[in-house]
DOMAR-47633 format. One record per atom (N, C-alpha, C): residue in one letter; x, y, z. Coordinates in pm, whole numbers, plus 50000, padded with zeros to 5 digits. Example, Ala and Ser with C-alpha at 12.3 -4.5 7.8 and 13.67 -1.06 7.14 Angstrom:
# DOMAR-47633
a513194943150780
a512304955050780
a513204967050780
s512854977550708
s513674989450714
s512905000350787
//
This chain:
# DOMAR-47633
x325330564692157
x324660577192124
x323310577692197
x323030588392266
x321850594592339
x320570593892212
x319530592592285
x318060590992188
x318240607492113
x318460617292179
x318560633092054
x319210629391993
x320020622092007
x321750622591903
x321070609891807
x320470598891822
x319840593491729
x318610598791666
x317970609291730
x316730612091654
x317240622891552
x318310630591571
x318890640291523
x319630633791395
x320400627591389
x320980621391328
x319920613691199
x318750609591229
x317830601691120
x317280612691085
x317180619891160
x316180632091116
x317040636990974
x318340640190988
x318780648690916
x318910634990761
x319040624790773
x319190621490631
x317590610790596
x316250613390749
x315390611790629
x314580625390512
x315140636390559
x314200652590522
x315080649990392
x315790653290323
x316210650290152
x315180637190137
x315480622990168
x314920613890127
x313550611890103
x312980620490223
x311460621890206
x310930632090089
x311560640290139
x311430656390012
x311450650489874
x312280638289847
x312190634889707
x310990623589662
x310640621689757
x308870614889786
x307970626389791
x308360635989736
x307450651189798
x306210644289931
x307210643689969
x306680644090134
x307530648590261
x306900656890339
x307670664990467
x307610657790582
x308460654990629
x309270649490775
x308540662290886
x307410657790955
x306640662191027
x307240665691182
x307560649891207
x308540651691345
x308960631291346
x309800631391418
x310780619491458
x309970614791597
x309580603291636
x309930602791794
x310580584091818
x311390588991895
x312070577591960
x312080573192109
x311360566092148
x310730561892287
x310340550892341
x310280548392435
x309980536292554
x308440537292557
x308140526892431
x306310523692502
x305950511592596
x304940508492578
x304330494392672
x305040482492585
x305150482692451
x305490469092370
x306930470592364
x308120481492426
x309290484592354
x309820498092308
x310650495192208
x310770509192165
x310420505292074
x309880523392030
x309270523891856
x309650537891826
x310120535491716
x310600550591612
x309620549091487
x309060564291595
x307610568991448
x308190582191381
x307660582991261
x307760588991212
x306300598691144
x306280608991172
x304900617691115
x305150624790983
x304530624390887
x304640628490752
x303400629090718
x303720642390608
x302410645690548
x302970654890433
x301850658090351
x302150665590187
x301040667890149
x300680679690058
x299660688390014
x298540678290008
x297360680090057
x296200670690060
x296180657690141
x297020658690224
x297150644390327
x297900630090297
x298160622490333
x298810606890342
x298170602890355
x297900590290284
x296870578190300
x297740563690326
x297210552190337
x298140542990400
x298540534090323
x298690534390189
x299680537090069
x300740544390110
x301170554890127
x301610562190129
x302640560190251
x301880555190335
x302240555090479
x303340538190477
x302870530990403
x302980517090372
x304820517790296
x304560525490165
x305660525090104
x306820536190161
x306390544890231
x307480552190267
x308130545690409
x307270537690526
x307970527390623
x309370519490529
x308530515390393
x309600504490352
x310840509890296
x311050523490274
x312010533290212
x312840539090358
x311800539890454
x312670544890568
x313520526490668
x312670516190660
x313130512490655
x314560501690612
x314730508690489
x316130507290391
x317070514490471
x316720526690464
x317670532790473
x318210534790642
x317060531890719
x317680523190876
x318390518490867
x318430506890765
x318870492590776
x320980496690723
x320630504390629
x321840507790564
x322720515290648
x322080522990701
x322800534490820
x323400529390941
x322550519290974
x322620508591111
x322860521591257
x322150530291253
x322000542491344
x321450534391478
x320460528691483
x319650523691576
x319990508591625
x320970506491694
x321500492391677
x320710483291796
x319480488791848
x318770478091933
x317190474391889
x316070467191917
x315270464791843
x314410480091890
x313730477491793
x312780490191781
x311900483491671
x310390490191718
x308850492691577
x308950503591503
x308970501991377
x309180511591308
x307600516791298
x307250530491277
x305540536291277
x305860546991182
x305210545091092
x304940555690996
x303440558090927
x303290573091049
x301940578891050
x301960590091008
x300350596790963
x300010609090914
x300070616991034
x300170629291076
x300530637191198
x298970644091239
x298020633591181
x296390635291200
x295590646591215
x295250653091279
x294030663091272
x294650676491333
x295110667191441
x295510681691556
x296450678391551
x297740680091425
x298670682291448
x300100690191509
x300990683191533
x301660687991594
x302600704291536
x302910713391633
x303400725991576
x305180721291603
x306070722991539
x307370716591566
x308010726891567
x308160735791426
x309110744291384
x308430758091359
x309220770691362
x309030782991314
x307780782291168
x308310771191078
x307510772990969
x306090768890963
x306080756591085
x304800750591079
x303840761891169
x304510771791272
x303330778791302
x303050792691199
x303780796691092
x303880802990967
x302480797290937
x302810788090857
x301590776990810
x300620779890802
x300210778090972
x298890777991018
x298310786591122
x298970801991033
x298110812291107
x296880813991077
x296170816691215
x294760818391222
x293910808591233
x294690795791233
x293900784791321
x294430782491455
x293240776791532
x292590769691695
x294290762891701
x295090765491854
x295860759191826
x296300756892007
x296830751492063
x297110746492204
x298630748392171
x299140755292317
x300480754792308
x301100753692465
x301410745092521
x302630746092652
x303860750192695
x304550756892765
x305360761392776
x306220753092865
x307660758992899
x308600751092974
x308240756593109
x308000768593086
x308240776793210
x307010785393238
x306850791493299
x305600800993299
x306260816893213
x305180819093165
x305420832793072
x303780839893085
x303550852493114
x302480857593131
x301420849193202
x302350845693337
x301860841693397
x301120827393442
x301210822793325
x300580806693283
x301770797993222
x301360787493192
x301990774793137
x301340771193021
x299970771692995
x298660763892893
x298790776392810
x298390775792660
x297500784892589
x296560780692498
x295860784092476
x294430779692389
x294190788592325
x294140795892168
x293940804892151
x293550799091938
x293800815091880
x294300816191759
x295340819091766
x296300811791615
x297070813291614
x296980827091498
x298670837291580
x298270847791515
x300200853591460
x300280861691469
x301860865391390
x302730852891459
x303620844291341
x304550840291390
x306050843891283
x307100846391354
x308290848891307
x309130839891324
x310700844091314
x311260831491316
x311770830891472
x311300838591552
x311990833791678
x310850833991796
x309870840991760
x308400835291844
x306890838991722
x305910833791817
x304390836991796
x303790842491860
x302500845691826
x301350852491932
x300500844191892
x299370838992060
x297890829192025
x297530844092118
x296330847692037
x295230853992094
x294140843492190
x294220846692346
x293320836892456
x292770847792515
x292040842992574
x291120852492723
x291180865992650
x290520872092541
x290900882992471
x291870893992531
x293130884092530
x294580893692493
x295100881892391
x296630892392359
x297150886492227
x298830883292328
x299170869692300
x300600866592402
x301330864892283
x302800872692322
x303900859492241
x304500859292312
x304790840292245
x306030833192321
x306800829692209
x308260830292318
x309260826492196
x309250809292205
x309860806692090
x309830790092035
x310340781992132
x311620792392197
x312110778392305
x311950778792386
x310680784492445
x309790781992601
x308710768092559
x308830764992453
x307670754392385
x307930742092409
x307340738792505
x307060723792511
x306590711092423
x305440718692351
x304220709092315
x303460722992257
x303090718092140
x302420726892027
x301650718691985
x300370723691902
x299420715091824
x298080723791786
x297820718091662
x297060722991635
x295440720691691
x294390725491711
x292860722891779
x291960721691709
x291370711491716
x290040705491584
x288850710091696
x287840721791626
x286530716891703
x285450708591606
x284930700491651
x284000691291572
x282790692991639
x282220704491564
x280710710191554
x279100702091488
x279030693691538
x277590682191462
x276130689191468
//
């Protein structure tokens, strides 16, 4: 099985398992770092994850790895909070977080560019609009590369 077909596959039976941790399955990644492979996992729930949190749900996802035997070569298991500037994944997460600072890339060029930097402003279920360079763009979801949300830290 191809890395989608394994990330797809965990994905779908850790979102019940987590949900009953009332905690949301943020995003999956499965990849070739400098130490190996490592399958992280990003989660978060009303008021943030702390590393409690982060601690006992590795040991729950790692059960249920272990039981599934999906991943049959070595891998680091990472189970992190999806931090500040989090990532935009799905239709719902840019719902979410309309009207915040948000960075978005495209596959392809659309109005002309690739980058956007904007607010985030109407999203539906099949695109959004970020207000940049005072105009208002939408792109649909599956020109999306790379989404996230934008922290400015004002001192």
């Amino acid at each position: 099985m191809n890395r989608e077909g394994i990330v797809r596959q965990i994905t779908e039976l850790a979102i019940p398992l987590l949900a009953s941790e009332q905690l949301e399955l943020i995003d999956v990644e499965f990849k070739r770092e400098g130490h190996g492979q490592v399958l992280r996992f990003l989660i978060d729930r009303e008021g943030g994850v702390d590393l409690d949190t982060c601690t006992k749900t590795s040991e729950i996802l790692g059960d249920m790895l272990e039981m599934e035997d999906i991943v049959t070569s070595s891998y680091n298991l990472e189970v992190c909070s999806p931090g500040i500037e989090r990532p935009l994944k799905r239709p719902e997460d840019f719902s979410k977080f309309v009207g915040s600072k948000i960075y978005a890339k495209t596959r392809t060029k659309t109005h002309d560019r690739k980058h956007f930097a904007g607010i985030l402003g109407a999203a539906t279920k099949e695109t959004f609009t970020v207000k940049c360079d005072d105009i208002t763009v939408e792109i649909p979801y599956k020109l999306v590369s790379k989404a996230h949300l934008v922290v400015d830290l004002d001192f």
